[in-house]
N, C-alpha and C positions, 0 to 999 in steps of 0.2 A: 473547114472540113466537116464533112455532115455526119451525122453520128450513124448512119450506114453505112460507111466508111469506113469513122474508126473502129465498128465493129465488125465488118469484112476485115479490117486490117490483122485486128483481135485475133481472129480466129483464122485467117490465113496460114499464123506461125504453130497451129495445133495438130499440124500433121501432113502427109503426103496425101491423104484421101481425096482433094481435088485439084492434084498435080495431070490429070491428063485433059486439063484446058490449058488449051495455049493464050497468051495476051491477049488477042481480041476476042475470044470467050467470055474473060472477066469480065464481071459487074461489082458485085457486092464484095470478090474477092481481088478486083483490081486494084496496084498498089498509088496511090496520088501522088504525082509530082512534089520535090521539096518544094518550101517553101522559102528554104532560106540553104545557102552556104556558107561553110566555116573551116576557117584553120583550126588546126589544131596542135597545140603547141606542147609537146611532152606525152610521148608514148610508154608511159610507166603502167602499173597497175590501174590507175586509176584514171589514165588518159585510154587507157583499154575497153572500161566501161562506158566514158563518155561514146564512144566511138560504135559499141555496141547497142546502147540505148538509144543513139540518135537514129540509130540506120531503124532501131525498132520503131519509134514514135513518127520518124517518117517526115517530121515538118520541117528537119534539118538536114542536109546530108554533110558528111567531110568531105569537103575537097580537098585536102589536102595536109600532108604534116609536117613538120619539124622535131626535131633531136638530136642531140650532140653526139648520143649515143647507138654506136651502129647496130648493135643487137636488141636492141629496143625498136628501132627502124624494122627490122628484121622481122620480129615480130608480129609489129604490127600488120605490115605488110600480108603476111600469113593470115589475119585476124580480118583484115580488110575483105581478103578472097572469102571470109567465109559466109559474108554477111552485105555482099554487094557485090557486082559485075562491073564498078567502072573503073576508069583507071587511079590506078596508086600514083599520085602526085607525091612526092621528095622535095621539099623545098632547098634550097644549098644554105638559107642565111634565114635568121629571123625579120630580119629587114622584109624579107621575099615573103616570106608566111605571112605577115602582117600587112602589107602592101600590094596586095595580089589584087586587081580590078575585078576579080573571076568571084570575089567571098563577100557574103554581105557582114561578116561578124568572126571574132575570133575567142577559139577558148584556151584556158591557159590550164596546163594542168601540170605542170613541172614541179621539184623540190620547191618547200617553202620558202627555204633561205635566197632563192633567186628571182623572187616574183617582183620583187621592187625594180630589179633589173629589166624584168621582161617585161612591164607595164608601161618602163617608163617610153618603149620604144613600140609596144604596142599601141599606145593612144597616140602617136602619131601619127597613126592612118584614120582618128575619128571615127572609127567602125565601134559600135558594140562589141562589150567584151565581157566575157562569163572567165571568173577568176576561182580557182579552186580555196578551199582555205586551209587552214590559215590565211587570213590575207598578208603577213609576215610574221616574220619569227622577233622581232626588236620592237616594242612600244613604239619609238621613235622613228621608226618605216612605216609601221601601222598610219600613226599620225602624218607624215608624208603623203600618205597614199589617199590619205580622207580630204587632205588640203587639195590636190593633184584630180580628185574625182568634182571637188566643187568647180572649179572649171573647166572641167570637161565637156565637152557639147553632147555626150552621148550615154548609153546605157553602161555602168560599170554594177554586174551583179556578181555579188559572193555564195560561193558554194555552202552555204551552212543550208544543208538540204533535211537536215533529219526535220525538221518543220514540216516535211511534209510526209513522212513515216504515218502510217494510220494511227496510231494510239495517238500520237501527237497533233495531227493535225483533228481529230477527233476532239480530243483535249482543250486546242485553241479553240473548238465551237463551243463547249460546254463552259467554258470560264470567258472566256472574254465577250462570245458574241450571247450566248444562252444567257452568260450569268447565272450559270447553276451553284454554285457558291455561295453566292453574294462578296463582299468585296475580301481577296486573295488578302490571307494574315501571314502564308506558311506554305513554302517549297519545297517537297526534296528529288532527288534524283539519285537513285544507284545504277552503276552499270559495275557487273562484273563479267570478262570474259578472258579470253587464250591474250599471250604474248602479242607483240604487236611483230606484224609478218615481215618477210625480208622484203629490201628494196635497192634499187638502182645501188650501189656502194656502200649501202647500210646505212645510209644520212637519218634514218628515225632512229635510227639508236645512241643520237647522239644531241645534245642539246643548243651545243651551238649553229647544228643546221636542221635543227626542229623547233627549236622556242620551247622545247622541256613539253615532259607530258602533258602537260595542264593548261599548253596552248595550243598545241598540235591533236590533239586525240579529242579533248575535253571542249576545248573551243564550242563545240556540237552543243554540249548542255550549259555552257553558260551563254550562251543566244538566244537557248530555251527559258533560263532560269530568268535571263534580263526581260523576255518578250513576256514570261507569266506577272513578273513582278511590275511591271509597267514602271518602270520606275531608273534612275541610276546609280550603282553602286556606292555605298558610303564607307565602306571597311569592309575588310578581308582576310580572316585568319583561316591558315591550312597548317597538315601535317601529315609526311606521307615520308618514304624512303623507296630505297631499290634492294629490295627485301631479296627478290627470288629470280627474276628475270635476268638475262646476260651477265649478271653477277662477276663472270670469268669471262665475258666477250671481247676481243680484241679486234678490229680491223684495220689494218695498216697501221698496227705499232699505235692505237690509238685506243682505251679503252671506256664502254659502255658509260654516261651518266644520268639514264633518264629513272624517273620514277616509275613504281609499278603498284603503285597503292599511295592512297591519298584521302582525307578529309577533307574539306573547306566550309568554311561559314562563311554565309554572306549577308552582311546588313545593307538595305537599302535605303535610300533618303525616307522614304517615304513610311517607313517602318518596317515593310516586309519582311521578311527574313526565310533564308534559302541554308539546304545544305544538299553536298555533292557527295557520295562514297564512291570511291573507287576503287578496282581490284582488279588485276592486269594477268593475275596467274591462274584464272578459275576455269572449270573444266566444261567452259560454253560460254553461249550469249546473253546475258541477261540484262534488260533493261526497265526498268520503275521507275514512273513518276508517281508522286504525290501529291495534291493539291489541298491546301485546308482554307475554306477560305471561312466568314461567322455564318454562313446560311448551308453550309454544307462541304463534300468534298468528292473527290473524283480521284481517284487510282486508275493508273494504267500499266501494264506490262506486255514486253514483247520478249519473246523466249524459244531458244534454240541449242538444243545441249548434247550430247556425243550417245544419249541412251536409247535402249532399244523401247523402251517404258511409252504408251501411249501421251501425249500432252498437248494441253491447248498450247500453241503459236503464240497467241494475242488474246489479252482480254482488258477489258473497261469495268469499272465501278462508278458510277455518280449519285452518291447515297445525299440527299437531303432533308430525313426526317422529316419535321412536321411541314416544311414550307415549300415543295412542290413534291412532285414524284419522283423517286428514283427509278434506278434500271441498270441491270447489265450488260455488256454485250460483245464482241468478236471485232473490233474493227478490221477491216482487210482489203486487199483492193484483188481483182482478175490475177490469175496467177502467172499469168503472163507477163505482167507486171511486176509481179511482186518480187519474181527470178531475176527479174531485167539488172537488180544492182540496189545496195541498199533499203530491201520488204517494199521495194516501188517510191521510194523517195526521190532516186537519180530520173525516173520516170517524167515525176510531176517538174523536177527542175527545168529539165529540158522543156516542158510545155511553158513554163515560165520564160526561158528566154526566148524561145518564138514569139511569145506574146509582146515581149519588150522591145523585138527586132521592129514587130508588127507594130507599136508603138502603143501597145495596152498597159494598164497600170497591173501590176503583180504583187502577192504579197512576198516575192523571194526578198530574201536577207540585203538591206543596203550595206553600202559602204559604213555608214555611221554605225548601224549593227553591228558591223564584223570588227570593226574597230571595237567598239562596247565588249564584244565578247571576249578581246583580246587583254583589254584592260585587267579585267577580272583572272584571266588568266596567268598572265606574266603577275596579277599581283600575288595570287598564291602560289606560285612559284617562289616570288622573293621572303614569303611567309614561311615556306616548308624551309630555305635555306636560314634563311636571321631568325627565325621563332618569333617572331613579335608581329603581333597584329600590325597592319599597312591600313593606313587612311589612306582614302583615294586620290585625295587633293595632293596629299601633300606629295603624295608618290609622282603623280603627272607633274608635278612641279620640278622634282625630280630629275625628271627626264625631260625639261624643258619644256612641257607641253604645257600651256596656259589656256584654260577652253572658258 
């Protein structure tokens, strides 16, 4: 697609103003053919946004969905009309969504506790396939799924998108590609923000069909933390509880156990050393990175809070004293973009798997990553529950995983 395109495409969604051309008027504002089709498998919240972002990016379109659940279906339906004119396909079986001659690739965006289920019958059809994450809720599905992708003939990519969030992907130009730093000693990462939002049955509010907050929510920053440190995890001590959140939450005679606050340390083989703060009751979005590496260091925040008070969004630091120049700056992307679904992260996702459909190399999250992040995760889990630091070995050992 030519870059007058995708900025006709840009600015197409900016308003009614050159609504009285009809189709063969357009030029700059005519819409390109996809480039690719896809099931889509789980119309929840976040199979919502897929669905919405692709129709924006344009290189993919849905043809089609699946879900068990009828008001989910329902919805979507509704959400389809609003952002496309062709027809709403209903798949009856997952077999049928993943086996359709009509898709060139499938996305999976269902509960996490089901995804080992629906891959294993997804790669059946050998299509590409974009997996939301968690890539599973159990160490031992995780590691399934990594065995399961190395003989795969095709693209299997993981949803760990915040990689491409501007502060972040900003961040991986100045440390790993810049070497503004010089070599990374020191990671942190805080995120504080609201409750985690309702869903399908409540299944995030519960750990057995999330994999606990620290793999289901968190996953995100320890993808980051593993991609900054270059490195694999060597031990992992946390400390967190269910302080404030659903406290008193009940659904179906079943009650609330995820965490809502949390510390983690992470030592790396290699020496680095990372730490995570979390806080799940705060009254906004707040997200911080820190980078410290011996030749400097780079701060990033992205920020969104419930007050009327003027404030920057987004902001960057790359302070390196005497050994090159520093700077400040805004990272951001078109606001069009940035609305579309996670500050333009779900954005660049989808450009990522067009390009993989296409058969280009991408930097989105592999298998081996999503795995990696999961590790880290479920181990400070098991750290916040036994209080003892967790070696990594000996933990995959554990869980019969021998790498």
């Amino acid at each position: 697609m030519s870059k007058e395109k995708i900025n006709g495409q840009l600015f197409s969604y900016s308003g009614p103003a050159f609504h009285y051309l009809n189709e063969n008027e357009r030029h700059f504002f005519a819409k390109a053919p996809a480039e690719f089709r896809v099931s889509l498998i789980g119309c929840g919240m976040i199979g919502m946004e897929h669905m919405r972002v692709a129709t924006r990016v344009g290189r993919t379109a849905i043809h089609g969905v699946f879900d068990t659940n009828e008001r989910s279906i329902n919805v979507a339906r509704e959400e389809f009309a609003k952002v496309t004119d062709e027809d709403f396909i209903v798949y009856d079986s997952l077999e049928a969504a993943c086996n359709d001659p009509e898709i060139d690739g499938i996305m999976i965006c269902t509960p996490n506790y089901t995804h080992l289920d629906i891959l294993k019958v997804a790669m059946k059809s050998g299509k590409p396939i974009f997996m939301e994450k968690p890539m599973a809720t159990e160490l031992e599905d995780a590691y399934e799924i990594t065995k399961m992708a190395k003989e795969y003939g095709s693209v299997l990519q993981i949803g760990l998108q915040y990689r491409y969030k501007s502060i972040y992907s900003e961040a991986i130009h100045e440390v790993l590609e810049r070497r503004a730093v010089g070599d990374v000693k020191m990671i942190n990462i805080l995120e504080h923000r609201i409750p985690f939002l309702d869903k399908v049955n409540q299944w995030n509010k519960f750990s057995k069909y999330s994999g606990g907050t620290l793999v289901e929510k968190c996953c995100h920053y320890f993808d980051l933390l593993n991609l900054f440190a270059e490195s694999r995890p060597l031990r992992v001590y946390a400390t967190g509880s269910q302080s404030t959140n659903f406290v008193d939450f009940e659904f179906k005679g079943e009650k609330s156990d995820i965490l809502d606050n949390a510390f983690v340390t992470i030592e790396y083989e290699n020496g680095v050393r990372a730490g995570f703060n979390l806080c799940m009751f705060a009254p906004m979005f707040h997200e911080e990175i820190v980078i410290c590496g011996d030749e400097g260091r780079v701060k990033a925040a992205e920020m969104e809070d419930f007050g009327e008070s003027e404030r920057l969004r987004t902001e960057m630091e790359v302070f390196c004293g005497q050994y090159r120049p520093s700077k400040t700056s805004k990272p951001s992307y078109p606001k069009l973009i940035e609305d579309s679904g996670h500050n333009g992260a779900t954005w660049f996702e989808h450009m990522a798997f067009a390009d993989q459909m296409a058969g280009k190399k991408t930097n989105s999250a592999t298998v081996e990553e999503g795995f990696w992040s999961i590790v880290v995760g479920s181990a400070a889990e098991e750290s916040v529950n036994t209080g003892k630091i967790i070696e990594i070995n000996d933990f995959l050992q554990s869980k019969g995983i021998d790498l």
